[in-house]
C-alpha positions as YAML, in Angstrom:
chain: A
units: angstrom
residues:
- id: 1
  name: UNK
  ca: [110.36, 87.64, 81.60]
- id: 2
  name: UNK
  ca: [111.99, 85.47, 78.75]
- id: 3
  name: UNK
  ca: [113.21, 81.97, 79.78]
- id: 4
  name: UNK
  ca: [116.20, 80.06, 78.11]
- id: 5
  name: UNK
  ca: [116.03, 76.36, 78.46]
- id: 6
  name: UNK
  ca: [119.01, 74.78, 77.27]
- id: 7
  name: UNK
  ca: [119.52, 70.79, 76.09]
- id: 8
  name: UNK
  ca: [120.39, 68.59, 79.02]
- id: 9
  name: UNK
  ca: [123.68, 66.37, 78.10]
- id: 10
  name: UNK
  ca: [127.15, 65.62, 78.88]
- id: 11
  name: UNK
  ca: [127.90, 69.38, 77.79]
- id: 12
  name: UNK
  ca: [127.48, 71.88, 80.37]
- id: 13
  name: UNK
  ca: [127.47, 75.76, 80.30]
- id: 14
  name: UNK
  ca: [130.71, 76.31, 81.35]
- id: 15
  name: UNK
  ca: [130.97, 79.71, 83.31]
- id: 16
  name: UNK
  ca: [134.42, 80.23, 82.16]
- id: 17
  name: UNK
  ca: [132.65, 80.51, 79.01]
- id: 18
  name: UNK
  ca: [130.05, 82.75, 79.94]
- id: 19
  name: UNK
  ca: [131.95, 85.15, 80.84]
- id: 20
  name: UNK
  ca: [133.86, 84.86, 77.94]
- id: 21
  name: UNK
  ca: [130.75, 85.43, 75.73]
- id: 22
  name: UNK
  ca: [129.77, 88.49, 77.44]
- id: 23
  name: UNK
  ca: [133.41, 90.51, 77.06]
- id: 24
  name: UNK
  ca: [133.32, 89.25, 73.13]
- id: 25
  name: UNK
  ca: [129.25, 90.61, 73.44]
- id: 26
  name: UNK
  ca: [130.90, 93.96, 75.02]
- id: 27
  name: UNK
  ca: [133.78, 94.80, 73.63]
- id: 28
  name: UNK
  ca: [132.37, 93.82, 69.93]
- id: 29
  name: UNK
  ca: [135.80, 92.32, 68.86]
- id: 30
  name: UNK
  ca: [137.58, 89.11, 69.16]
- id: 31
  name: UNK
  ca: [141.17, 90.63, 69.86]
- id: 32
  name: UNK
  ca: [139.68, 93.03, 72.26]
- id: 33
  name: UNK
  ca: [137.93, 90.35, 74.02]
- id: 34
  name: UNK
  ca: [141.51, 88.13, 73.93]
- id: 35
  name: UNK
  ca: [143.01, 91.46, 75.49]
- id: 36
  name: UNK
  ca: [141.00, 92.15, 78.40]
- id: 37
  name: UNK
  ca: [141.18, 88.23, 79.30]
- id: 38
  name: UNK
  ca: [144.66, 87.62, 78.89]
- id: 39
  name: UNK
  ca: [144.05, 85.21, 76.31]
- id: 40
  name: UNK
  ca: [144.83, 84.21, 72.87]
- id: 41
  name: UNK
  ca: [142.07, 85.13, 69.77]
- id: 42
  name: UNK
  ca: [141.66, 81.54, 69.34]
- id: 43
  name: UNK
  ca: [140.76, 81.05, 72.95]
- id: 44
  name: UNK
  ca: [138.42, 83.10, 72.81]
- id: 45
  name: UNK
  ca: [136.99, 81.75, 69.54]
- id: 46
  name: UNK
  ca: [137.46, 77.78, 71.20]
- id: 47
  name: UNK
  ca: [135.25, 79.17, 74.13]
- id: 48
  name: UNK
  ca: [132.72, 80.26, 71.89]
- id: 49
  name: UNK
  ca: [132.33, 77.21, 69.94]
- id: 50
  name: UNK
  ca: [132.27, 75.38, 73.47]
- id: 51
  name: UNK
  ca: [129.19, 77.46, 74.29]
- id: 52
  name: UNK
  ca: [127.21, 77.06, 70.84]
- id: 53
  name: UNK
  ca: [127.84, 73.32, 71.07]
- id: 54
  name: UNK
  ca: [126.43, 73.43, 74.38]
- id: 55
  name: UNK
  ca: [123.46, 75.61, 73.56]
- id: 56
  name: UNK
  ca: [122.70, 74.00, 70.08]
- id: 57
  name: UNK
  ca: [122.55, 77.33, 68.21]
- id: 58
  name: UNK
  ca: [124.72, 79.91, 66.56]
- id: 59
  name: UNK
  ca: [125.32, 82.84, 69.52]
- id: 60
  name: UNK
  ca: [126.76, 84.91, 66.69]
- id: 61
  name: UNK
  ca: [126.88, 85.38, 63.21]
- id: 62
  name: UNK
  ca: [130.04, 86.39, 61.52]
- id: 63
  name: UNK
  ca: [130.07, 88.98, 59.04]
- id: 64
  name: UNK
  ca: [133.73, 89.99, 57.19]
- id: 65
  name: UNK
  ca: [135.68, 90.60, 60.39]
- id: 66
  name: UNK
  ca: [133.13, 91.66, 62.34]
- id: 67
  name: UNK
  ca: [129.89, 89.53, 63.85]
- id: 68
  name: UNK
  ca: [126.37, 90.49, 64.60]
- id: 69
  name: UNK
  ca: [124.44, 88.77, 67.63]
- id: 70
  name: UNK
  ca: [122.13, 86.05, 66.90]
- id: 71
  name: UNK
  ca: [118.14, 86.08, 68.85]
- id: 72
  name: UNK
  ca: [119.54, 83.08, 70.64]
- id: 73
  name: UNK
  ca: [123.01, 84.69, 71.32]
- id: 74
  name: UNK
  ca: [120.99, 87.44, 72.94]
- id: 75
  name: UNK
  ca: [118.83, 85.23, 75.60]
- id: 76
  name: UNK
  ca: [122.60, 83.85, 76.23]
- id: 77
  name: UNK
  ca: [124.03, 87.26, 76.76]
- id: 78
  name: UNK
  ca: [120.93, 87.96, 79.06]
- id: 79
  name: UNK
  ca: [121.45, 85.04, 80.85]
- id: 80
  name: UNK
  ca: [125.12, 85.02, 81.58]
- id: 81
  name: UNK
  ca: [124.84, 89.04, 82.75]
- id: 82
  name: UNK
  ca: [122.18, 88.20, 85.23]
- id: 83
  name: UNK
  ca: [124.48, 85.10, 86.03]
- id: 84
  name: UNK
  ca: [126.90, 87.09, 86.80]
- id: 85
  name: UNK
  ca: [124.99, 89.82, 89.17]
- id: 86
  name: UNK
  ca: [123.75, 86.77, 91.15]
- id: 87
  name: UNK
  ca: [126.97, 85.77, 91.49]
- id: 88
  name: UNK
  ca: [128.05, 89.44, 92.83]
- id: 89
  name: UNK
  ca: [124.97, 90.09, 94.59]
- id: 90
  name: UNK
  ca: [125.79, 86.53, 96.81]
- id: 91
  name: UNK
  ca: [129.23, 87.33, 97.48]
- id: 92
  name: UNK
  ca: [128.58, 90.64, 99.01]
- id: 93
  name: UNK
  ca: [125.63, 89.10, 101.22]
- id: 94
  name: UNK
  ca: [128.12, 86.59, 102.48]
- id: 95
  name: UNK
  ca: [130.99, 89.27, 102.85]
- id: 96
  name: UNK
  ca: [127.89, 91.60, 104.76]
- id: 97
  name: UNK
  ca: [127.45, 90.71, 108.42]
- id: 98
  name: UNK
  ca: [126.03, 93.94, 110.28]
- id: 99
  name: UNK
  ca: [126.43, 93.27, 114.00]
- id: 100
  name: UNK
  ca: [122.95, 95.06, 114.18]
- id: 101
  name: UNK
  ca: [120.53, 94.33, 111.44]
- id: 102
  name: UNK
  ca: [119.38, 90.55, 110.52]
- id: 103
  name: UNK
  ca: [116.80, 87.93, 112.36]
- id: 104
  name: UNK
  ca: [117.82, 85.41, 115.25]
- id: 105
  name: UNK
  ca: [115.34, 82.96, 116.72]
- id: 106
  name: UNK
  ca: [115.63, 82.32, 120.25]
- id: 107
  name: UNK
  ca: [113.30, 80.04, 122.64]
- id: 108
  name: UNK
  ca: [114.02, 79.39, 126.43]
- id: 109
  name: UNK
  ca: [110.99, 78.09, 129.06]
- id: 110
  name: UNK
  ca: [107.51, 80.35, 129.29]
- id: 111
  name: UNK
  ca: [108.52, 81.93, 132.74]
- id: 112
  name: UNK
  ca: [112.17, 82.76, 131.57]
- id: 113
  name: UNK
  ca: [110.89, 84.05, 128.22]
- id: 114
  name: UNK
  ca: [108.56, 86.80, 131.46]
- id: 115
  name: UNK
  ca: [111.71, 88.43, 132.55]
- id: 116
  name: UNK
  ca: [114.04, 88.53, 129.78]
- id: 117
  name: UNK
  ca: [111.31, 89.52, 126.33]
- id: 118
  name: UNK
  ca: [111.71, 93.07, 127.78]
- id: 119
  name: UNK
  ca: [115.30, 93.30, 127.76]
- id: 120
  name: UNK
  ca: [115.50, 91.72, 123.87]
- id: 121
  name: UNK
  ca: [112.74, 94.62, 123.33]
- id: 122
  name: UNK
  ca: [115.00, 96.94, 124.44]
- id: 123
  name: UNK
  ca: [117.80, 95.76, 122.62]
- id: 124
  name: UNK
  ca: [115.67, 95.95, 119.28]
- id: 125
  name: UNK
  ca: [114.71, 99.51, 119.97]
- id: 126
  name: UNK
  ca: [118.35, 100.64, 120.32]
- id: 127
  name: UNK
  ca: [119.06, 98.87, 117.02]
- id: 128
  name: UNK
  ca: [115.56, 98.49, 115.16]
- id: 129
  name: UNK
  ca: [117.88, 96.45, 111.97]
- id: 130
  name: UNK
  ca: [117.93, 93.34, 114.60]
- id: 131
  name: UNK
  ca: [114.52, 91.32, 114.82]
- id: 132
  name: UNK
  ca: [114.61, 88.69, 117.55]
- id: 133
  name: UNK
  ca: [112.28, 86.30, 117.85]
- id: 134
  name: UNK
  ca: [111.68, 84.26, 121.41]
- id: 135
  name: UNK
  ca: [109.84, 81.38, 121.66]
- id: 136
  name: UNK
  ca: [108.56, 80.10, 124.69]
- id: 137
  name: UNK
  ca: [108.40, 76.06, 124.35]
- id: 138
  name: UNK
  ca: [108.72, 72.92, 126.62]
- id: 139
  name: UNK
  ca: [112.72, 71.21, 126.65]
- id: 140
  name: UNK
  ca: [112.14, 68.53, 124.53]
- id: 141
  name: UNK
  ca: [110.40, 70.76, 121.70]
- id: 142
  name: UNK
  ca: [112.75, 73.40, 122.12]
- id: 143
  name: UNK
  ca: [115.79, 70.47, 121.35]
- id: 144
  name: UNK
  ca: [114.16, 69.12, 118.42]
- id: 145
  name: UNK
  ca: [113.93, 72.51, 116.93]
- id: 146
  name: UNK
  ca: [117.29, 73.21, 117.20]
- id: 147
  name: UNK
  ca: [118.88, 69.79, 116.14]
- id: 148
  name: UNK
  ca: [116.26, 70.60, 112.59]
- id: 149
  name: UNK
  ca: [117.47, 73.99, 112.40]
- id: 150
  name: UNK
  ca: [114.58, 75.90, 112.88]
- id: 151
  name: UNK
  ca: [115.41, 77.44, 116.13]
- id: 152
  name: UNK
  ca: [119.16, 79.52, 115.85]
- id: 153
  name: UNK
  ca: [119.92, 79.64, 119.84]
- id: 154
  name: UNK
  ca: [117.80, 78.38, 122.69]
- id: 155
  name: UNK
  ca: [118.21, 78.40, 126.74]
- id: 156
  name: UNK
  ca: [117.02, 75.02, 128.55]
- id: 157
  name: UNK
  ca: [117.18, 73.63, 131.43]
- id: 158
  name: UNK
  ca: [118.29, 69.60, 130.76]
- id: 159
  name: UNK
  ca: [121.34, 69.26, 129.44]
- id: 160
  name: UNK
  ca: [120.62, 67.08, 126.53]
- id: 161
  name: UNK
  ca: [122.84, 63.73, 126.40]
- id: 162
  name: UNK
  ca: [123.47, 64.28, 122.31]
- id: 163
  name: UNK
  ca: [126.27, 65.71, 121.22]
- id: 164
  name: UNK
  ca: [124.85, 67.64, 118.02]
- id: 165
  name: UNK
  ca: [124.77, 70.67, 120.69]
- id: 166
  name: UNK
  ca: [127.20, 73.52, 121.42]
- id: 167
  name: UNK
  ca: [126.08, 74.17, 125.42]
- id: 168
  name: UNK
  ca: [127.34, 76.56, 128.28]
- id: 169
  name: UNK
  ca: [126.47, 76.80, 131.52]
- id: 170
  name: UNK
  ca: [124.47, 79.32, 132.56]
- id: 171
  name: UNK
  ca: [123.75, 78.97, 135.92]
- id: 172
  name: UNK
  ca: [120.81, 77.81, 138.14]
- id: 173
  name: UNK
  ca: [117.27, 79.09, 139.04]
- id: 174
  name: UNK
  ca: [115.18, 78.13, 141.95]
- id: 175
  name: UNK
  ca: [112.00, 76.19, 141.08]
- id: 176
  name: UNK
  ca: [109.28, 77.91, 144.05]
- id: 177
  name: UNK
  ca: [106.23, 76.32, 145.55]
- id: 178
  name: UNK
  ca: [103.92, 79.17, 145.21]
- id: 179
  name: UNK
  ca: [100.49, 79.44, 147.16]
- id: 180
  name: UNK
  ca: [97.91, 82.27, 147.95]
- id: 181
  name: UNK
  ca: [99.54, 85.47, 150.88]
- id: 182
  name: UNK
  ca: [97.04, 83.91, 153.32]
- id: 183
  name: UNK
  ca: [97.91, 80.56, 153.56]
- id: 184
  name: UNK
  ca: [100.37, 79.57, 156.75]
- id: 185
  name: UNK
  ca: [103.16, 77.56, 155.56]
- id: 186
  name: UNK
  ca: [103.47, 76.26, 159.11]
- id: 187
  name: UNK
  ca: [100.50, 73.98, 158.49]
- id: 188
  name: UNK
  ca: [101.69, 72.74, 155.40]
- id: 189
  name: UNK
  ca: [101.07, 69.51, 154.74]
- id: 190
  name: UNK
  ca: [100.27, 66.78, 151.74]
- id: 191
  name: UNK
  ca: [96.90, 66.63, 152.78]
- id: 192
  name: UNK
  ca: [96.96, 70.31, 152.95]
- id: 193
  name: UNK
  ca: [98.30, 70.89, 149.61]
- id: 194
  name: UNK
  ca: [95.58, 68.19, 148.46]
- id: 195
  name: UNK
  ca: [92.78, 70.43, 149.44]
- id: 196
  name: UNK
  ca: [93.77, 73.98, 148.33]
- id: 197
  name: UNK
  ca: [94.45, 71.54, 144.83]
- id: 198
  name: UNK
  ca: [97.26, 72.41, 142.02]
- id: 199
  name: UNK
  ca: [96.83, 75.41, 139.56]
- id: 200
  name: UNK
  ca: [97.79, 73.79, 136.10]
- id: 201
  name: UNK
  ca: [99.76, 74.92, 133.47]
- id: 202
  name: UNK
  ca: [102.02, 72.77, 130.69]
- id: 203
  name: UNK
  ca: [104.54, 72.32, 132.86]
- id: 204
  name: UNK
  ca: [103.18, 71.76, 136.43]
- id: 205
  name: UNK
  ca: [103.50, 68.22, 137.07]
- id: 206
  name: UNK
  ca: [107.24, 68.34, 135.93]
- id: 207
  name: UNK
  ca: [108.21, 71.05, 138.46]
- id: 208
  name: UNK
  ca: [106.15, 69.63, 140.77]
- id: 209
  name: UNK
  ca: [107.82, 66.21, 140.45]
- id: 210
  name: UNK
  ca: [111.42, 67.78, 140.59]
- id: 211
  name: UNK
  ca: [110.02, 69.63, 143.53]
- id: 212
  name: UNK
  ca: [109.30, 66.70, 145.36]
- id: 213
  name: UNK
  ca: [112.13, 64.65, 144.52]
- id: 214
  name: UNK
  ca: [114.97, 67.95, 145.38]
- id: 215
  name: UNK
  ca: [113.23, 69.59, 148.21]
- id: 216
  name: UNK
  ca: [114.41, 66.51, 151.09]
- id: 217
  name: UNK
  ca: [110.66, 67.81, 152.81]
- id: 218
  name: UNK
  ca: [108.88, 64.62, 154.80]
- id: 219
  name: UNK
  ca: [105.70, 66.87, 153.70]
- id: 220
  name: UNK
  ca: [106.21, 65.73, 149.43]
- id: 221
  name: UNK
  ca: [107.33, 61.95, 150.63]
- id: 222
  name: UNK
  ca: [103.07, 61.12, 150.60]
- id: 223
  name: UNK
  ca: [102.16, 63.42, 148.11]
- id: 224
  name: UNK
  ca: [100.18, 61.86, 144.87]
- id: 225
  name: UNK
  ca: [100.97, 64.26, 142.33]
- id: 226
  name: UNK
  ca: [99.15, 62.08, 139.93]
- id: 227
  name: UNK
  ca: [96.00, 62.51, 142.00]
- id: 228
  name: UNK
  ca: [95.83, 66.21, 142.92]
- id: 229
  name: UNK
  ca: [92.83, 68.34, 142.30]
- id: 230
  name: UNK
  ca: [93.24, 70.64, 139.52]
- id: 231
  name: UNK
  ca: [91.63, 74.03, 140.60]
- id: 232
  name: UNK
  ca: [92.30, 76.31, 137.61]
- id: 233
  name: UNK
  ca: [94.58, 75.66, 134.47]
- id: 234
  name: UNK
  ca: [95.72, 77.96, 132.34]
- id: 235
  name: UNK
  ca: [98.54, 77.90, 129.40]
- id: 236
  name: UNK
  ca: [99.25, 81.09, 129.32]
- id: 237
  name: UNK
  ca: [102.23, 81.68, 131.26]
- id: 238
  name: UNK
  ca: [101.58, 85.51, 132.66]
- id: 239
  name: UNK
  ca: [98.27, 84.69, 133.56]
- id: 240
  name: UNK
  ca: [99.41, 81.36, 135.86]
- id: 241
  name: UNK
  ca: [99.94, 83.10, 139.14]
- id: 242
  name: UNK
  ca: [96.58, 85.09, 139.32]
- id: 243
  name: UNK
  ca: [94.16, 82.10, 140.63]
- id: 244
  name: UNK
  ca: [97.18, 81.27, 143.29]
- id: 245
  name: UNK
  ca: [96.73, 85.23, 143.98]
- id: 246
  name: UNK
  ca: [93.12, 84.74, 144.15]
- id: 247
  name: UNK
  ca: [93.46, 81.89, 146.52]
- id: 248
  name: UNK
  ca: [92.55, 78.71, 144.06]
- id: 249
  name: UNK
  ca: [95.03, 76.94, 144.42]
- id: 250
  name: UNK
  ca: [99.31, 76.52, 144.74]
- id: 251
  name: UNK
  ca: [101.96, 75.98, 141.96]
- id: 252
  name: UNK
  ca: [105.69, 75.39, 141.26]
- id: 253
  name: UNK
  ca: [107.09, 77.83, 138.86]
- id: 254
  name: UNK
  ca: [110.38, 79.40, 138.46]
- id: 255
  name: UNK
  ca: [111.60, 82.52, 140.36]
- id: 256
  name: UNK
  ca: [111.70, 84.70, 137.54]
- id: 257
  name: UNK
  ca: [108.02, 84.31, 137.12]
- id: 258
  name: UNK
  ca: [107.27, 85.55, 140.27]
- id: 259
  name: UNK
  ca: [109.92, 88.06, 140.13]
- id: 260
  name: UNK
  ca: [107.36, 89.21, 136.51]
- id: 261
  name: UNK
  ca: [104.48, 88.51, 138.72]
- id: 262
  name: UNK
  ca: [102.42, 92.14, 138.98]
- id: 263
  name: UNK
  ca: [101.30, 91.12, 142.65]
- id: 264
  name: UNK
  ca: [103.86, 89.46, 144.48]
- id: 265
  name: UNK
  ca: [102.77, 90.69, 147.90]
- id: 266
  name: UNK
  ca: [99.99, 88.44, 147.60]
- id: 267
  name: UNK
  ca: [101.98, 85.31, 147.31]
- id: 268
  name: UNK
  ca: [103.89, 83.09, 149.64]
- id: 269
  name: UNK
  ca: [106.68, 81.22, 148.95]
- id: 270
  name: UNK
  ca: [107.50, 77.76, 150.46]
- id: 271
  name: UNK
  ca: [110.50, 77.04, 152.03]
- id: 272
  name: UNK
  ca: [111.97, 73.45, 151.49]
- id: 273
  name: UNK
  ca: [114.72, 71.99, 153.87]
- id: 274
  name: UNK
  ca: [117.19, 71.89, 150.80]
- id: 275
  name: UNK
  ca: [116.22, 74.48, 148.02]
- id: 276
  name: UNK
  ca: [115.02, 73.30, 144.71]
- id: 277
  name: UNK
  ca: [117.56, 74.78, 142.16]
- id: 278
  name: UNK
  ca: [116.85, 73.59, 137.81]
- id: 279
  name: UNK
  ca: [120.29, 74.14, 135.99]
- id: 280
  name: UNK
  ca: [120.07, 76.40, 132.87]
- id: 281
  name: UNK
  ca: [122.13, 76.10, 129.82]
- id: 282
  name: UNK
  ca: [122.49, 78.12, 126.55]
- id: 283
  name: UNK
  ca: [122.91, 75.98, 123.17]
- id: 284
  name: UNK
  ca: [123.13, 75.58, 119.32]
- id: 285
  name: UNK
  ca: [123.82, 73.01, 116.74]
- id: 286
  name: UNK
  ca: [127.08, 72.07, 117.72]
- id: 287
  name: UNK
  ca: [129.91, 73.87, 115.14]
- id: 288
  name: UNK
  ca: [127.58, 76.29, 113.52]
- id: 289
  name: UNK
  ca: [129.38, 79.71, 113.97]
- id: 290
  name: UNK
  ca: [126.83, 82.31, 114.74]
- id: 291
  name: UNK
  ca: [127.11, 85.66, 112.50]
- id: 292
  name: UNK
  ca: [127.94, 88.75, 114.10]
- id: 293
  name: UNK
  ca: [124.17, 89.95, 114.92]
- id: 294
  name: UNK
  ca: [124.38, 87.06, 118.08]
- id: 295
  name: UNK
  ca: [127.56, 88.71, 119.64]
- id: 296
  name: UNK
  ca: [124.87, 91.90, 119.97]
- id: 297
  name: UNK
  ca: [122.27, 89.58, 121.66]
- id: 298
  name: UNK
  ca: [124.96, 87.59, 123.28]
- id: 299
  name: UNK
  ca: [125.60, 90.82, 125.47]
- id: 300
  name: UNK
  ca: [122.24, 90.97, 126.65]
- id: 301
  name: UNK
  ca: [122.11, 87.28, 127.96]
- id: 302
  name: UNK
  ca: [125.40, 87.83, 129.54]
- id: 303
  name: UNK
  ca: [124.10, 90.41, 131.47]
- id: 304
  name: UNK
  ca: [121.22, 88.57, 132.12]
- id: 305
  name: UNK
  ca: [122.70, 85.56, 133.49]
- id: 306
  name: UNK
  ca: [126.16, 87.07, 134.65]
- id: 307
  name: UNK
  ca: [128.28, 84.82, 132.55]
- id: 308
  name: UNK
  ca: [131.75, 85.94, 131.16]
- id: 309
  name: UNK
  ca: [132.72, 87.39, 127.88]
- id: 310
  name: UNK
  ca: [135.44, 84.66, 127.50]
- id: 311
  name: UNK
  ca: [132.98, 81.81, 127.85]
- id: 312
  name: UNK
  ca: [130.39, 83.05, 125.13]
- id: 313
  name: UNK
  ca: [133.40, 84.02, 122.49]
- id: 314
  name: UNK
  ca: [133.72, 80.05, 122.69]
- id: 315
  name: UNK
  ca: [130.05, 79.25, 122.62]
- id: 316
  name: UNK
  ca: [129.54, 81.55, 119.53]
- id: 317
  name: UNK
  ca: [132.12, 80.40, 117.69]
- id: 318
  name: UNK
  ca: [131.91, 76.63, 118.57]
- id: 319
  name: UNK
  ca: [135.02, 76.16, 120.19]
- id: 320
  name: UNK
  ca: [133.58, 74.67, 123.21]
- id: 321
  name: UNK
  ca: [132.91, 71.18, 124.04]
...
């Protein structure tokens, strides 16, 4: 492909006059040129001297009343046209906004991310245009990403203090201390929980602390989190509840993952004096208006969460505080 470098200075190449060059280039006349522009013949020629200063060469050469184009006006004329469909092609990308074709990136917490991947998958093969990715990432990761951009939307469950973020409510889920069918939650107790030891995954300790600290239960008051014996770890967040199946050990997770869970009948679920409920909120950079494609995944997550069409027409469009 041929390259035109042009001389850096105080001139610049003015696109006023680019587009002048190409209708004098097309039409092959000055007064036709002056004609189609609305302008004067010696506008026209004042725009072409404009762009030959600016280039440092002769774009044409005159002959009688007629001109020829030079080997540099031709690399200029090249230029400016493909200039010019750039300039199209970017207005109609910004003018296109298919409610069901584009990308979105999405993230929420690993046991969330269980329960709702298979509604997004069948939202993508109603409308195979629309690619959604979902990321399933810690709180603190998941904000970062967001504030830098890299992230479009994301569902956490701490509402951050900054106020770069757009954020609505969602609701609540109940955080569940999970242990093997057999156990008998009658004889629960620290020491208990100390011997059948913690399963492990990235997020353990921090339900397990909010577990503690929400539940009111005399039974957490003497627990040593930092001590526990870890029976099994795992990062992988479908995989977590088969050792507490298997009887290695209890957890605290989220009710949707044991609502994803393949073997729920062989799991028990504590019951606290005061249930443990985490808050979950939706976000984005605070004033970014979301393109059309989001509305189509917003109606998913309001389905999902039971949220109302009013709220998310502010969230999308950042009229919410």
């Amino acid at each position: 492909m041929k390259m035109i470098m042009f001389r850096y200075g105080c001139l610049m190449l003015n696109p006023v006059w680019l587009k002048t060059f190409i209708t004098l280039i097309d039409t092959g006349h000055f007064t036709r040129a002056a004609e189609k522009l609305f302008m004067t013949q010696p506008g026209v020629s004042q725009h072409l001297n404009k762009l030959e200063q600016a280039c440092g060469h002769a774009l044409i050469q005159r002959e009688n009343k007629g001109f020829e184009i030079t080997e540099q006006g031709k690399l200029v004329y090249e230029y400016a046209r493909q200039l010019l469909k750039s300039e199209q092609q970017l207005l109609e990308n910004l003018a296109f906004d298919d409610p069901f074709a584009g990308a979105i990136s999405m993230a929420c917490s690993g046991a969330m991310a269980l329960s709702l991947y298979p509604k997004i998958l069948d939202l993508q093969v109603s409308h195979p245009d629309l690619s959604v990715t979902l990321k399933a990432a810690p709180n603190r990761q998941i904000l970062e990403e967001v504030k830098q951009g890299l992230l479009d939307i994301a569902v956490v469950t701490e509402l951050p203090a900054s106020t770069i973020y757009d954020c609505l409510t969602l609701g609540e889920e109940a955080l569940c201390l999970i242990l093997p069918a057999a156990f008998d939650v009658r004889q629960l107790t620290a020491e208990a929980l100390s011997d059948i030891g913690l399963v492990g995954h990235p997020d353990a300790l921090h339900y397990l602390s909010i577990y503690c600290a929400q539940s009111r239960d005399p039974l957490f008051e003497h627990l040593n989190i930092e001590a526990l014996l870890v029976t099994a770890s795992i990062n992988q967040i479908s995989q977590i509840l088969e050792p507490v199946a298997r009887g290695l050990g209890f957890t605290v997770l989220p009710m949707s993952a044991i609502d994803s869970f393949h073997s729920s009948e062989r799991l028990r679920i504590y019951q606290p004096r005061k249930k443990v409920m985490e808050p979950l909120y939706l976000l984005k950079k605070k004033g970014r208006a979301l393109p059309a494609r989001f509305q189509t995944l917003a109606d998913v997550l309001q389905q999902y969460f039971g949220f109302g069409p009013a709220e998310i027409q502010r969230w999308l469009y950042g009229r919410n505080s």
